[in-house]
VEXZA-887792 format. One record per atom (N, C-alpha, C): residue in three letters; z, y, x. Coordinates in steps of 0.001 Angstrom, whole numbers, plus 500000, padded with zeros to 6 digits. Each point is the difference from the previous one (the first is absolute). Example, Ala and Ser with C-alpha at 12.3 -4.5 7.8 and 13.67 -1.06 7.14 Angstrom:
ALA507800494310513190;ALA500000501190499110;ALA500000501200500900;SER499280501050499650;SER500060501190500820;SER500730501090499230;
END
This chain:
UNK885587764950382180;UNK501286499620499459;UNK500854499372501088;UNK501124500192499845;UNK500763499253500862;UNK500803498725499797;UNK499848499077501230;UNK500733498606499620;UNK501110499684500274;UNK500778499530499943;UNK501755499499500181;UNK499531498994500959;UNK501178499857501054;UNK499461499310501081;UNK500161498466499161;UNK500072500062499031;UNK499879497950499671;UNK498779499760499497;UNK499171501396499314;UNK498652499744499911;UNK499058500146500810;UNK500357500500501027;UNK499148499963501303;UNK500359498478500536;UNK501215499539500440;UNK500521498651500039;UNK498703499242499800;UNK500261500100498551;UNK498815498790498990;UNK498501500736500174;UNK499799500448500278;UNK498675500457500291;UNK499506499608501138;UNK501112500096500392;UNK499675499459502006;UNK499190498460499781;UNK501795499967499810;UNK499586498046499856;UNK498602499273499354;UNK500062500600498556;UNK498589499789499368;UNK498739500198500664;UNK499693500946501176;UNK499064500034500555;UNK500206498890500893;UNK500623499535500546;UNK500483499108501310;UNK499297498754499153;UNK500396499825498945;UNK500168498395499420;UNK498662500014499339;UNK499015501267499918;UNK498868499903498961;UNK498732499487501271;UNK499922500182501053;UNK499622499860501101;UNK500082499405501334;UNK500611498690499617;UNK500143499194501155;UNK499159500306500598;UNK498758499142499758;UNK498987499502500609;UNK499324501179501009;UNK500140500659499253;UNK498892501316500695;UNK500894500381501345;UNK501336499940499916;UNK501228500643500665;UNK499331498538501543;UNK500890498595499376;UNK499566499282501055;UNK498748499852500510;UNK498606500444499367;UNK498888499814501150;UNK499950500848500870;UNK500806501206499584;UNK500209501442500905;UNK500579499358501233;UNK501062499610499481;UNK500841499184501934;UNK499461499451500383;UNK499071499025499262;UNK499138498763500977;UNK499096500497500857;UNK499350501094499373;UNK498774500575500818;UNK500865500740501062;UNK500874500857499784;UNK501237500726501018;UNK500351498427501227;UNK500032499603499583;UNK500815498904501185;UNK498651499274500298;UNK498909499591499712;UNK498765499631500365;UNK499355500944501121;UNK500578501374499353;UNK499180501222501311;UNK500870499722501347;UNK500943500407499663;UNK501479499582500905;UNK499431498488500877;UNK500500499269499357;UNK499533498882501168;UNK498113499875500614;UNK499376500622499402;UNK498400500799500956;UNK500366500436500722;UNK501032500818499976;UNK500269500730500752;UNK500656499579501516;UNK500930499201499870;UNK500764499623500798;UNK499421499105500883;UNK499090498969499138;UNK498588499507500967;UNK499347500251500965;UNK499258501680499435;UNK499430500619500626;UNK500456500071501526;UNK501641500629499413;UNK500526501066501144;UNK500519498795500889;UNK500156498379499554;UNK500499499139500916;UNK498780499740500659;UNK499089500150500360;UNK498479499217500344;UNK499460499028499064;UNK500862499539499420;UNK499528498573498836;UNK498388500498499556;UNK499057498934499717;UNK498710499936499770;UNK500345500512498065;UNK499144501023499881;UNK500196500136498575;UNK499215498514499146;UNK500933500095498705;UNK499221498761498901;UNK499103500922499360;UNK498733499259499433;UNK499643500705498812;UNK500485500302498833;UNK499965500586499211;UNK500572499988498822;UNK499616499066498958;UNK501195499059499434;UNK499169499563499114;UNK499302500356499003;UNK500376501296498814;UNK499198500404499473;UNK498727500827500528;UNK499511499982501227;UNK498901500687499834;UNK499091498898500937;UNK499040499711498943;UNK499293498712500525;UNK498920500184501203;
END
């Protein structure tokens, strides 16, 4: 079926707003790799991770 772009609109959004959480641990881990990364490539001594004991 097809949607009118205001129900795609609200469809959008509703997914956006049903899923914070999942959305922001996505960036954290994205910007967590990112700065490993930048560590790495500066010489900096890597940290352990805290979650992995």
């Amino acid at each position: 079926m097809h949607q009118s772009r205001k129900e795609q609109g609200i469809e959008r959004a509703t997914r956006m707003l049903l899923h914070p959480d999942r959305r922001e641990a996505r960036v954290m881990a994205e910007l967590e790799e990112d700065v490993e990364a930048a560590e790495e490539w500066a010489g900096f001594p890597s940290h352990p991770r805290r979650d992995n004991p």
